[in-house]
N, C-alpha and C positions, 0 to 999 in steps of 0.2 A: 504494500500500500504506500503511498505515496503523497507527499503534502506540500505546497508552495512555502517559504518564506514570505510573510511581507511585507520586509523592509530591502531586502536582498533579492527576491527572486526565484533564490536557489531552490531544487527542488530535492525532498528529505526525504529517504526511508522509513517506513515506520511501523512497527509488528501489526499484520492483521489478525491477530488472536485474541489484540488486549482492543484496540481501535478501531474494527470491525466487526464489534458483536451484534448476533439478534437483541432486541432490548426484551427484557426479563420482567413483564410489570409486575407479577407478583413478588420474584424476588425480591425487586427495589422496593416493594411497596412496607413488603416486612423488614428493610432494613433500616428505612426510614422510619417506620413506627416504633423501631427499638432506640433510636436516638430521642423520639422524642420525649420516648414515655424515661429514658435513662437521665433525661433532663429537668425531669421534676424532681423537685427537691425533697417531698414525702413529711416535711417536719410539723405536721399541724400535729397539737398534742392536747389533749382536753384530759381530766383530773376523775376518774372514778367513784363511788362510792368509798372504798376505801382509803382511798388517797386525800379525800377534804379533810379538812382542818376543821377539826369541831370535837365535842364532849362523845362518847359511846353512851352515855348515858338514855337511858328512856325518858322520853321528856315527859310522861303522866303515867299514872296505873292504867293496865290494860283496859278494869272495868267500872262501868259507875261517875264515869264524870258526863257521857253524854255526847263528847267526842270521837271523831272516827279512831280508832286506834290507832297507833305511832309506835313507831321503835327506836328511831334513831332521828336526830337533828340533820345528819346526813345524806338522807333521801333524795332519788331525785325529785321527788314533786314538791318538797320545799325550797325555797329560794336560800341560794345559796349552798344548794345540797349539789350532790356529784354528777356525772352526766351519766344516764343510763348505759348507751354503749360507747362510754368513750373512744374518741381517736386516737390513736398513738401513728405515732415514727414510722413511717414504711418508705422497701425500701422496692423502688420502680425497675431497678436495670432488668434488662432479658439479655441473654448471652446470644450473641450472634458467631458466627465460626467465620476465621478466617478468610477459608476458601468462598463463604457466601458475602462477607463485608467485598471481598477484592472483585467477585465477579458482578455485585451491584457495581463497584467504580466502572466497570469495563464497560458497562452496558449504558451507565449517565455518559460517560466519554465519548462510545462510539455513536451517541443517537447528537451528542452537542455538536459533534465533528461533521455529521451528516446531514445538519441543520447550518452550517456555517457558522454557530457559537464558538469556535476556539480560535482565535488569531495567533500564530505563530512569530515568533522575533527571534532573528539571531541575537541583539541584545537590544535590554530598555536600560537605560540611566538617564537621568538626570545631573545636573553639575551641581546646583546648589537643592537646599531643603526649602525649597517655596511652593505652595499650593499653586502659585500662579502658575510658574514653571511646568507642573506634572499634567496641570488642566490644558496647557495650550500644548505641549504632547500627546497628551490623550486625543485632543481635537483633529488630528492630523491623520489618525489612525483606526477610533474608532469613536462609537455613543460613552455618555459616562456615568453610564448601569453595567460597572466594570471590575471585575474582578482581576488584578494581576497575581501570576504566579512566576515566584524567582525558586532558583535552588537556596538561594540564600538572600536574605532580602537586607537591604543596606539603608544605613543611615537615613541617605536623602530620601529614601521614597519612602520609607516608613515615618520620617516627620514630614513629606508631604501630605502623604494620602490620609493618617490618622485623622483629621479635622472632616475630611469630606465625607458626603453622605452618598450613598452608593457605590462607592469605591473604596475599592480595599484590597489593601496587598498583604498577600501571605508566604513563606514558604514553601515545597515542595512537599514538607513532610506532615505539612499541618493541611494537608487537604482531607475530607470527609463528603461522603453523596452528598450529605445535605445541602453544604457550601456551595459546590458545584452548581445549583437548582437555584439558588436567590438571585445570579446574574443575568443578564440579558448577554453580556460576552465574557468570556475567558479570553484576556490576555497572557500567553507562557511564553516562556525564552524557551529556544534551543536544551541549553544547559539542563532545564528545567524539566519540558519533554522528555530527553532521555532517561535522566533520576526517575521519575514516572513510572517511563517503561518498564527499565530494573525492579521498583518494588513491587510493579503488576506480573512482572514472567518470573515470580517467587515460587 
């Protein structure tokens, strides 16, 4: 398979095993749902009958005053009393394997690629860390619903892009389906691409 540069031209090699796949909607579907449910944080925690703060005492005798009977101050149907089923702590991850996380990438990749979403660059730098600077490069290249990927992402473009809204530059190692899915383009280097390649033909 085969891919244009362009900024260069030049035309690039590129494994059709990892960047020509059928797209997989169930698999992606379930990989994605394990990122999102792995993202909730689970911490909502409410206090049981046991656990409130209060006297064990019985607050009347059982019989003879006229009242519904009681046993404890702690109850849920008194205010202040414990929560029937309370909440606790849970915890959301679902285990994904491997081979299923890597062939969800292959399959976001090869449908972004087959869409025209992935622009390729022999290199992207900038000289100085200015917002203005990375926006009128970007302008020349592509829209700025932009995600760049470096193998290693450097100074200037991470104090450029931090401030902007839609753009965002990451590393090569820090990709995830999800990420992948919020852009309207994928900007990658060269460099970048191949790192890629390698941890997809694992």
């Amino acid at each position: 398979m085969e891919l244009i540069l362009k900024d260069t031209k030049e035309v690039i090699k590129i494994s059709s095993k990892i960047f020509n796949c059928d797209f997989n909607e169930i698999l992606v579907n379930q990989v994605l749902k394990s990122y999102y449910c792995t993202q909730r944080q689970g911490t909502k925690s409410q206090k049981s009958k046991a656990e409130v703060s209060g006297s064990g005492k019985k607050p009347w005798r059982q019989k003879g005053t006229g009242r519904s009977r009681a046993g404890s101050l702690r109850s849920p149907i008194w205010r202040s009393g414990g929560v029937t089923f309370a909440a606790k702590p849970k915890d959301y991850f679902q285990k994904i394997n491997k081979k299923m996380y890597r062939g969800a990438l292959k399959c976001i990749l090869s449908k972004l690629i087959r869409e025209n979403c992935i622009i390729v660059l022999k290199k992207f730098t900038i000289k100085f860390p200015r917002t203005k600077v990375l926006l009128k490069k970007l302008s020349t290249i592509c829209t700025k619903n932009v995600m760049i990927i470096k193998k290693v992402i450097d100074k200037n473009i991470f104090l450029a892009s931090r401030n902007l809204y839609k753009i965002t530059a990451i590393s090569v190692n820090s990709i995830n389906p999800l990420i992948l899915l919020n852009y309207k383009k994928i900007l990658i280097t060269l460099k970048a691409l191949k790192r890629l390649e390698e941890i997809l033909s694992c």
